[in-house]
NUMARVO-427042 format. One line per field, with one value per residue: x, y, z of N, C-alpha, C in turn; residue number from 1. Coordinates in pm, 1 decimal. Layout:
% NUMARVO-427042
n_xx: c(X|...)
n_yy: c(Y|...)
n_zz: c(Z|...)
ca_xx: c(X|...)
ca_yy: c(Y|...)
ca_zz: c(Z|...)
c_xx: c(X|...)
c_yy: c(Y|...)
c_zz: c(Z|...)
semar: c(NUM|...)
//
This chain:
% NUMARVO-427042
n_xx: c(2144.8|2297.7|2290.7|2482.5|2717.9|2777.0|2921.1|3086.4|3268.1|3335.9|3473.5|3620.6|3810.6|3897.0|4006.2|4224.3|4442.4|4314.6|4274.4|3990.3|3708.4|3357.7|3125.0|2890.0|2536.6|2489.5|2638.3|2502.5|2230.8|2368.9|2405.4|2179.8|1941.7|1732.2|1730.9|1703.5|1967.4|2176.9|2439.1|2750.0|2958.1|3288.6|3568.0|3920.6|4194.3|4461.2|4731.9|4982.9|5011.6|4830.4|4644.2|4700.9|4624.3|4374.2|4292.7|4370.6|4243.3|3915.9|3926.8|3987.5|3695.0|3591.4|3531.2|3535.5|3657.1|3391.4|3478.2|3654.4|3919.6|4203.4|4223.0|4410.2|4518.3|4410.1|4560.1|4796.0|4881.2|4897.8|4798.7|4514.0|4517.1|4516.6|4246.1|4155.4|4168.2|4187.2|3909.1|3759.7|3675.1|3537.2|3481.2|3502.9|3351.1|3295.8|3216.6|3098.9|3046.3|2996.2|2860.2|2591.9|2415.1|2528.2|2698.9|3030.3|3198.4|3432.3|3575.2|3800.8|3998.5|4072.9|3795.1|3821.5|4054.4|4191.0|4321.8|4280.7|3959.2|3968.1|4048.6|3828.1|3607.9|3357.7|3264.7|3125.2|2891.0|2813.0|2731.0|2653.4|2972.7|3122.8|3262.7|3280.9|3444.3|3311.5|3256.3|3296.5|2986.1|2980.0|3200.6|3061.3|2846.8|2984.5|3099.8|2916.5|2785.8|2978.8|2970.9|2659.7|2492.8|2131.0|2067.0|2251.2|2203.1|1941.7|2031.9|2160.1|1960.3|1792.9|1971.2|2062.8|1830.7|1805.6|1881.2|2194.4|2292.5|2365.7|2409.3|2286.1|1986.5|2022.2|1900.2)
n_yy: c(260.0|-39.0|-293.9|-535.9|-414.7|-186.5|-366.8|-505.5|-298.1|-203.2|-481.1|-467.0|-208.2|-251.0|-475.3|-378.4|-263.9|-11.6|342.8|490.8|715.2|666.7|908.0|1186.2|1088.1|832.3|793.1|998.2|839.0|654.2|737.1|742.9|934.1|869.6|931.2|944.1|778.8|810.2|785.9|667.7|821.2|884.0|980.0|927.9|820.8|1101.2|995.0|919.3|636.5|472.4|575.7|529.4|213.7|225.1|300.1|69.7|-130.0|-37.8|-12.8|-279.2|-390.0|-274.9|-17.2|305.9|619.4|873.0|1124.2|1221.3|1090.2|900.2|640.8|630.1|938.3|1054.2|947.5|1106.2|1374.0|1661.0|1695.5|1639.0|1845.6|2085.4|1992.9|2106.0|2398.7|2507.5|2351.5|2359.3|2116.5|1920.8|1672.4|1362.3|1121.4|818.4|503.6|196.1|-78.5|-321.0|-295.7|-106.7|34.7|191.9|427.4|576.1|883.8|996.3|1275.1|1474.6|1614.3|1556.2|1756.2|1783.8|1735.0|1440.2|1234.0|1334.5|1286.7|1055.7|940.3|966.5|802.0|569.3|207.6|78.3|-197.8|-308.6|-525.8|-878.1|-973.6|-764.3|-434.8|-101.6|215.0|502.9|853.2|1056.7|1153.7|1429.5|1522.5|1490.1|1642.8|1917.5|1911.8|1923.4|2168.8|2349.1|2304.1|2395.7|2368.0|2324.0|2041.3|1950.7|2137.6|2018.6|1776.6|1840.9|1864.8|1719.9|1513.0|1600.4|1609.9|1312.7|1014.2|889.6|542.0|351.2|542.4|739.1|933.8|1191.5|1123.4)
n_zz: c(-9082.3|-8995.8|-8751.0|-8763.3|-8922.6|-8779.7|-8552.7|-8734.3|-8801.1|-8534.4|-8444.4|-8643.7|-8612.8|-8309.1|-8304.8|-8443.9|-8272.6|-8272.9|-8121.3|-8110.0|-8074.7|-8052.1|-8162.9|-8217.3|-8344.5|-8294.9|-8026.5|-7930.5|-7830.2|-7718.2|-7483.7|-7391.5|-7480.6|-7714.2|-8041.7|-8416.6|-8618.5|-8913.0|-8988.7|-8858.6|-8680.6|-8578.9|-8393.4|-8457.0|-8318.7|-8331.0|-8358.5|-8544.5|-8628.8|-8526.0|-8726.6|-8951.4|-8892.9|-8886.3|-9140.1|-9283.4|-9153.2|-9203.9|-9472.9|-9553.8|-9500.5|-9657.3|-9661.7|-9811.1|-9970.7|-10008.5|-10087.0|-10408.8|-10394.1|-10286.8|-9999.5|-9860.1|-9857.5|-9588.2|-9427.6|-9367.6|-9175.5|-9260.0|-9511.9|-9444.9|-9269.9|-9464.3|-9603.2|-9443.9|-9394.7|-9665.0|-9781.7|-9612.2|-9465.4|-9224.5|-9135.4|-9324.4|-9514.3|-9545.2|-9747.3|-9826.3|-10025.4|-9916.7|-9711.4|-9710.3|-9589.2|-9389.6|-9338.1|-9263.8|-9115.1|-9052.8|-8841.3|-8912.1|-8774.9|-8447.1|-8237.4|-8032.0|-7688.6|-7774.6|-7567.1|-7306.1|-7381.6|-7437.2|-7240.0|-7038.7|-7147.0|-7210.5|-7276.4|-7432.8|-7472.2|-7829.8|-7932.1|-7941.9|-7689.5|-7820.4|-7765.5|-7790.3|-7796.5|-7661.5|-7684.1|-7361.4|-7142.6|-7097.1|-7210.9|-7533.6|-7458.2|-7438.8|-7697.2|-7902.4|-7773.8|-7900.5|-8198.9|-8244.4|-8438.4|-8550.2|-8457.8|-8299.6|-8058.7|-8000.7|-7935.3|-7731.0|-7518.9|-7514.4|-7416.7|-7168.7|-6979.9|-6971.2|-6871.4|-6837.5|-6951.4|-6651.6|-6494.3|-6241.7|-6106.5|-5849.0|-5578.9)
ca_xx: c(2255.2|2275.1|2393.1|2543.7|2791.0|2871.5|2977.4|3215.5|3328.8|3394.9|3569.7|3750.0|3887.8|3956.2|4111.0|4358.6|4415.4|4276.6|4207.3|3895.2|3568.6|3212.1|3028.0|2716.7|2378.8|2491.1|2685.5|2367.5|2165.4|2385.9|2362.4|2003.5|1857.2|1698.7|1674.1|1727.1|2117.8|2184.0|2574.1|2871.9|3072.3|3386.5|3702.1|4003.2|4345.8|4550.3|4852.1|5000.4|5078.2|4706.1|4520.3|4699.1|4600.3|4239.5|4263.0|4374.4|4110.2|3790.1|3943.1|3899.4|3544.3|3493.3|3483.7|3639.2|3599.8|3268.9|3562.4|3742.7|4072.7|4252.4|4150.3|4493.8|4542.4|4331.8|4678.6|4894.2|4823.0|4947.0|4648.7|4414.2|4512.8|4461.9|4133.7|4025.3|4212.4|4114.0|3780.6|3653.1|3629.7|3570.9|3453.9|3544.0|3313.0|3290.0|3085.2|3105.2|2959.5|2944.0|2810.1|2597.8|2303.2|2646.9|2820.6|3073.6|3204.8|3572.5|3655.1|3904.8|4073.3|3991.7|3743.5|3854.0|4209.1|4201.4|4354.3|4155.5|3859.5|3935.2|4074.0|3693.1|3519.5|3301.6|3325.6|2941.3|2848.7|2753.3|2695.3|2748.3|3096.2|3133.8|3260.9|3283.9|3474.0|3204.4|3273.8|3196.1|2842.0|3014.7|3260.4|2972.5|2752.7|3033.7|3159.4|2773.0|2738.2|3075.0|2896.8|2577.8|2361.5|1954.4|2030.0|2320.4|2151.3|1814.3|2059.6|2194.6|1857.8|1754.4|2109.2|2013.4|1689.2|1805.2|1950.6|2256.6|2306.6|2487.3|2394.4|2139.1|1989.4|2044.1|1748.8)
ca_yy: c(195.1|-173.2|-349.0|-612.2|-367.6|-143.0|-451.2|-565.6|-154.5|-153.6|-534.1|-435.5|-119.5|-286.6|-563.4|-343.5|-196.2|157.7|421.3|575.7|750.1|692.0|1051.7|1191.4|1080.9|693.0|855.3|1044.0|750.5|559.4|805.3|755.4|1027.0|786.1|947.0|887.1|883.0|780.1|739.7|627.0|950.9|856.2|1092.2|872.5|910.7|1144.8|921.6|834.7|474.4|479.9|622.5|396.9|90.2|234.2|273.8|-38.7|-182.0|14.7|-47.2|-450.8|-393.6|-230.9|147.0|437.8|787.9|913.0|1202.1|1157.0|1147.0|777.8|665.4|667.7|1060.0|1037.1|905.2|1210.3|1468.6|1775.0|1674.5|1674.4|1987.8|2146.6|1974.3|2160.1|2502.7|2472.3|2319.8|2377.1|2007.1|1875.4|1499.8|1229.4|1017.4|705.3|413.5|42.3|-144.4|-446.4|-195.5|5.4|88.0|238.5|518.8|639.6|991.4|1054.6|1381.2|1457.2|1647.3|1586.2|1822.1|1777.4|1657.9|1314.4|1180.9|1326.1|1293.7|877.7|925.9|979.6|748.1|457.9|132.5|6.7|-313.9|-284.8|-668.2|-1007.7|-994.7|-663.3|-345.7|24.8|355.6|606.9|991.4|1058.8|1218.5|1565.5|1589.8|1471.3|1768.1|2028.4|1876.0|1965.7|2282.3|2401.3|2284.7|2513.9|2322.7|2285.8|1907.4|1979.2|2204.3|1942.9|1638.3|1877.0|1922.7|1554.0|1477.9|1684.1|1543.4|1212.6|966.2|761.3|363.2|340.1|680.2|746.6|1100.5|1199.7|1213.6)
ca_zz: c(-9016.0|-8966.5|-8620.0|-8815.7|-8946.4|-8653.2|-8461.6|-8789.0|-8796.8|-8418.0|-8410.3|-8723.3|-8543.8|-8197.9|-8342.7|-8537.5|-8208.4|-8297.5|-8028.3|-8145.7|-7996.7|-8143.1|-8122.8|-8277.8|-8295.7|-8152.4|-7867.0|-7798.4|-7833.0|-7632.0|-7354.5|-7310.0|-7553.0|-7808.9|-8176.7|-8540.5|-8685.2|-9044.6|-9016.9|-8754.6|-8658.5|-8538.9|-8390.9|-8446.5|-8211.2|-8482.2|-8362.5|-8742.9|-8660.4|-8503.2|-8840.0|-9056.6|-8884.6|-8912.7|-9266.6|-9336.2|-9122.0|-9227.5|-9632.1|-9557.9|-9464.9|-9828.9|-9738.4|-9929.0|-9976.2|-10081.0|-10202.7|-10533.9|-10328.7|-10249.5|-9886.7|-9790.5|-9825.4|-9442.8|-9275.9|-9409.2|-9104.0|-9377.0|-9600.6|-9348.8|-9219.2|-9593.5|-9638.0|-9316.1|-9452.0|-9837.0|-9828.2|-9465.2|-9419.4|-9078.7|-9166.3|-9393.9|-9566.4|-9576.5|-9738.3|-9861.4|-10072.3|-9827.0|-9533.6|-9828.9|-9484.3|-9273.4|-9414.6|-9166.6|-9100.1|-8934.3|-8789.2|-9002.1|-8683.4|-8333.1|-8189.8|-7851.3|-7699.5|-7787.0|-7466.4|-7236.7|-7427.5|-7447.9|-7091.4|-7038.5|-7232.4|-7179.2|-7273.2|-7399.1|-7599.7|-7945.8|-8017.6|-7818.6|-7697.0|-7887.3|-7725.9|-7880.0|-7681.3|-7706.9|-7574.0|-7228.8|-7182.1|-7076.6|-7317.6|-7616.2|-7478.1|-7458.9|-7847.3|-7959.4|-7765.0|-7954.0|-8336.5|-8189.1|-8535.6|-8404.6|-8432.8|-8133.1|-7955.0|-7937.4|-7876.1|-7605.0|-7434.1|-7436.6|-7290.0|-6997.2|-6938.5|-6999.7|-6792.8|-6948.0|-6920.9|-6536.1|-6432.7|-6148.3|-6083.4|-5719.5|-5510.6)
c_xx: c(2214.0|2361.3|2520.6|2712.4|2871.3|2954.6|3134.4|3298.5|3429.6|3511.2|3705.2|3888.5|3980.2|4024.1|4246.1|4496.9|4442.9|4236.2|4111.4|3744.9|3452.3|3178.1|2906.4|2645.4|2419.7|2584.5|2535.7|2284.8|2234.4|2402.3|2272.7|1902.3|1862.7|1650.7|1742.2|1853.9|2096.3|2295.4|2663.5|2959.0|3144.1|3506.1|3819.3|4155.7|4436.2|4684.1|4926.9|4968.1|4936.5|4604.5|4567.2|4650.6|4416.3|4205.7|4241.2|4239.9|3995.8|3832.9|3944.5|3789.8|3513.6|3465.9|3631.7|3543.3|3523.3|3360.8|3638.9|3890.1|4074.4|4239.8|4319.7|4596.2|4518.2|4448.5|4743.8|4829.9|4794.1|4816.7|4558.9|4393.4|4459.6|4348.4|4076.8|4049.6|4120.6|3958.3|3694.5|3587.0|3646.5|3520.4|3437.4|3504.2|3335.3|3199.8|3122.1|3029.7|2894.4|2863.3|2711.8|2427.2|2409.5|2709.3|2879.5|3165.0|3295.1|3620.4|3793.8|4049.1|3959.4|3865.1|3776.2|4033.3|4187.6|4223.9|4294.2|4034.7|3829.9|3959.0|3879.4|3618.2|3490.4|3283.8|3164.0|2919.3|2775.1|2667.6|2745.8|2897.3|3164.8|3176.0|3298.2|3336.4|3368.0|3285.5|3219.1|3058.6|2896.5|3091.8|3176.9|2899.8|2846.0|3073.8|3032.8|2723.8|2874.3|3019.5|2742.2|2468.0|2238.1|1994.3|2128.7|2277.6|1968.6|1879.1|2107.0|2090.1|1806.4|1863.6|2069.6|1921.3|1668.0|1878.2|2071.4|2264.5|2391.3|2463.9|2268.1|2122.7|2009.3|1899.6|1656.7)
c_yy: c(53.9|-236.8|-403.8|-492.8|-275.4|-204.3|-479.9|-401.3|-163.0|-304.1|-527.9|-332.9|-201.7|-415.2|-538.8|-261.9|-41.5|212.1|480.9|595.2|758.5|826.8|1083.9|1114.5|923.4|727.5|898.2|909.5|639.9|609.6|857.1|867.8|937.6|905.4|877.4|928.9|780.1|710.8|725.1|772.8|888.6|915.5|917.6|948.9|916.0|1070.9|858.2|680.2|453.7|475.3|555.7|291.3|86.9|262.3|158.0|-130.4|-161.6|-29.2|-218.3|-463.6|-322.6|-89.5|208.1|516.9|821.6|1055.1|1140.6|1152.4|932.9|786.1|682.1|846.9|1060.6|1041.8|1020.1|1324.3|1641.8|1804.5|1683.1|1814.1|2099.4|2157.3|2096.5|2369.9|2548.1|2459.8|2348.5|2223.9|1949.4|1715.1|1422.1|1151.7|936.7|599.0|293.5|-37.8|-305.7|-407.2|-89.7|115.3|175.2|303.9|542.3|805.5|962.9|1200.1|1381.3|1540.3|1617.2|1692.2|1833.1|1729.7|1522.9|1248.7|1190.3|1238.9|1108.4|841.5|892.8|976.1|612.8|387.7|57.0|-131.5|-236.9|-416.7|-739.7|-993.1|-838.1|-513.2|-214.6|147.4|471.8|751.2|989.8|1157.5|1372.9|1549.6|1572.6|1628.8|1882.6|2011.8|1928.6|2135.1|2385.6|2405.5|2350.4|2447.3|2311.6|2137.6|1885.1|2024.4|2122.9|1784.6|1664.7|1866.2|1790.3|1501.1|1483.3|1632.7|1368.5|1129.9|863.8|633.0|399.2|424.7|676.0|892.9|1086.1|1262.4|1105.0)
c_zz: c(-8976.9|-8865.2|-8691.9|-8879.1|-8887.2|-8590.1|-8598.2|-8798.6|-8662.2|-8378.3|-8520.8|-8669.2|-8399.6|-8235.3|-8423.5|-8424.7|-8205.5|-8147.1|-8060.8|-8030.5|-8074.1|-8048.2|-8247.9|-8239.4|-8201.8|-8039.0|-7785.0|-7774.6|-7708.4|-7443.0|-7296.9|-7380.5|-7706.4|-7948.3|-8251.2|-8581.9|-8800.5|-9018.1|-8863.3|-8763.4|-8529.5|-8507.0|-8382.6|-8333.4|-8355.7|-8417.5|-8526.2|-8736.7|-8609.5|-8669.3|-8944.8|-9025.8|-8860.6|-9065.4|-9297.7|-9282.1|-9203.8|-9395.1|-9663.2|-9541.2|-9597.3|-9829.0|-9769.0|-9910.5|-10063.3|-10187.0|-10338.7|-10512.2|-10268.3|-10070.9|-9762.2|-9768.5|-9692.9|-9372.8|-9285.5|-9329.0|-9191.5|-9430.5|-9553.0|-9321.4|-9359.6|-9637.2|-9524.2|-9362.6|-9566.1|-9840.0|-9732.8|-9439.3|-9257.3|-9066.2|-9283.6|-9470.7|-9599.0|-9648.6|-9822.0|-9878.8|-10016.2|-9678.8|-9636.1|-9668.1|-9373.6|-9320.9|-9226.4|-9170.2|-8986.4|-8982.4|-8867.5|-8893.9|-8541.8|-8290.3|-8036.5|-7819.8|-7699.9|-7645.5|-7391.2|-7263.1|-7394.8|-7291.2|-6996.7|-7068.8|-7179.0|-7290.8|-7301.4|-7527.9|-7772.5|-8017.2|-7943.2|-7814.0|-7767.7|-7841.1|-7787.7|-7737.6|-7753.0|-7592.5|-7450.1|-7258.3|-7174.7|-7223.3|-7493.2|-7587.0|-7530.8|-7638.7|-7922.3|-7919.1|-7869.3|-8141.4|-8293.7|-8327.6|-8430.3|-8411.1|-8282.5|-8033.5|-7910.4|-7868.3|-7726.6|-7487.7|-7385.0|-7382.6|-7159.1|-6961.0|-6927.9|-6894.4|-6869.9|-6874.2|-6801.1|-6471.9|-6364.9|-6094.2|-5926.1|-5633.7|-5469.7)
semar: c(1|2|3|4|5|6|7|8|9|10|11|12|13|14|15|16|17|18|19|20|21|22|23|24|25|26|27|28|29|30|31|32|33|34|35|36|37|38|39|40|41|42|43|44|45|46|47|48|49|50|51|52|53|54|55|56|57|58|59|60|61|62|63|64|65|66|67|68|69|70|71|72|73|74|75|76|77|78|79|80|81|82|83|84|85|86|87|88|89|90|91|92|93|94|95|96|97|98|99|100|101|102|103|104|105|106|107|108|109|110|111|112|113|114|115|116|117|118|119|120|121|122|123|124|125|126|127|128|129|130|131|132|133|134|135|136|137|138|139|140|141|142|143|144|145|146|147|148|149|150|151|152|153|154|155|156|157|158|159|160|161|162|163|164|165|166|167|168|169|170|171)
//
């Protein structure tokens, strides 16, 4: 993953004005449990008029679907819902040949209620001037203890042990 391209990901999005939540490994990372992530996992707000204006965005920055499927199937909620039926898909691929160090990965359905979830999200730099909505730290753990993988259940453990950016233990 390359800064340089998160920051044009996250002002491409907030300049389209998308509602979305970064989660996975740079959520954990940005909530103070430092490991290694490969790719951008991203829940978008399933609002239609929302996930089109994140297509169009993220498809000026040069990505498309690592699937053999046009990138605008994504906006069509129906299709989504099928992929998740049909294939057991729960994320998205992404990747671009001008971003070729940044694949990204959208939730192809929420995992959580969206609203809330952004209701209770922070608000953290990514790059000068640059800001990104990341999951809150609770609703990130409970989203990981629900996917139960060992890479959830170790990002869960350094969560806990961790302190995030702003947060002070009590004592």
């Amino acid at each position: 993953m390359q800064r340089r391209s998160i920051e044009a990901i996250v002002s491409a999005l907030n300049g389209a004005d998308v509602r979305y939540l970064v989660v996975g490994g740079l959520a954990v990372v940005a909530h103070g449990f430092v490991r290694f992530t490969a790719d951008l996992d991203m829940v978008l707000d399933p609002d239609p008029a929302g996930v089109r204006r994140a297509v169009k965005a993220l498809s000026e920055l040069g990505y498309t679907p690592r699937a053999p499927v046009p990138f605008a199937d994504f906006e069509d909620p129906e299709k989504r819902r099928s992929w998740i039926r049909e294939k057991g898909l729960t994320v998205f691929s992404l990747s671009s040949k001008d971003h070729p160090a940044t694949e990204i990965d959208l939730f192809v359905e929420p995992p959580f209620e969206f609203d809330l979830a952004y209701a209770r999200s922070v608000r953290m730099e990514v790059g000068p001037g640059t800001t990104a909505s990341f999951v809150g730290r609770m609703d990130l753990i409970d989203m990981k203890r629900r996917a139960g993988r060992p890479q959830d259940l170790s990002d869960i453990a350094g969560l806990e042990a961790s302190v995030s950016p702003g947060e002070k233990h009590d004592g």
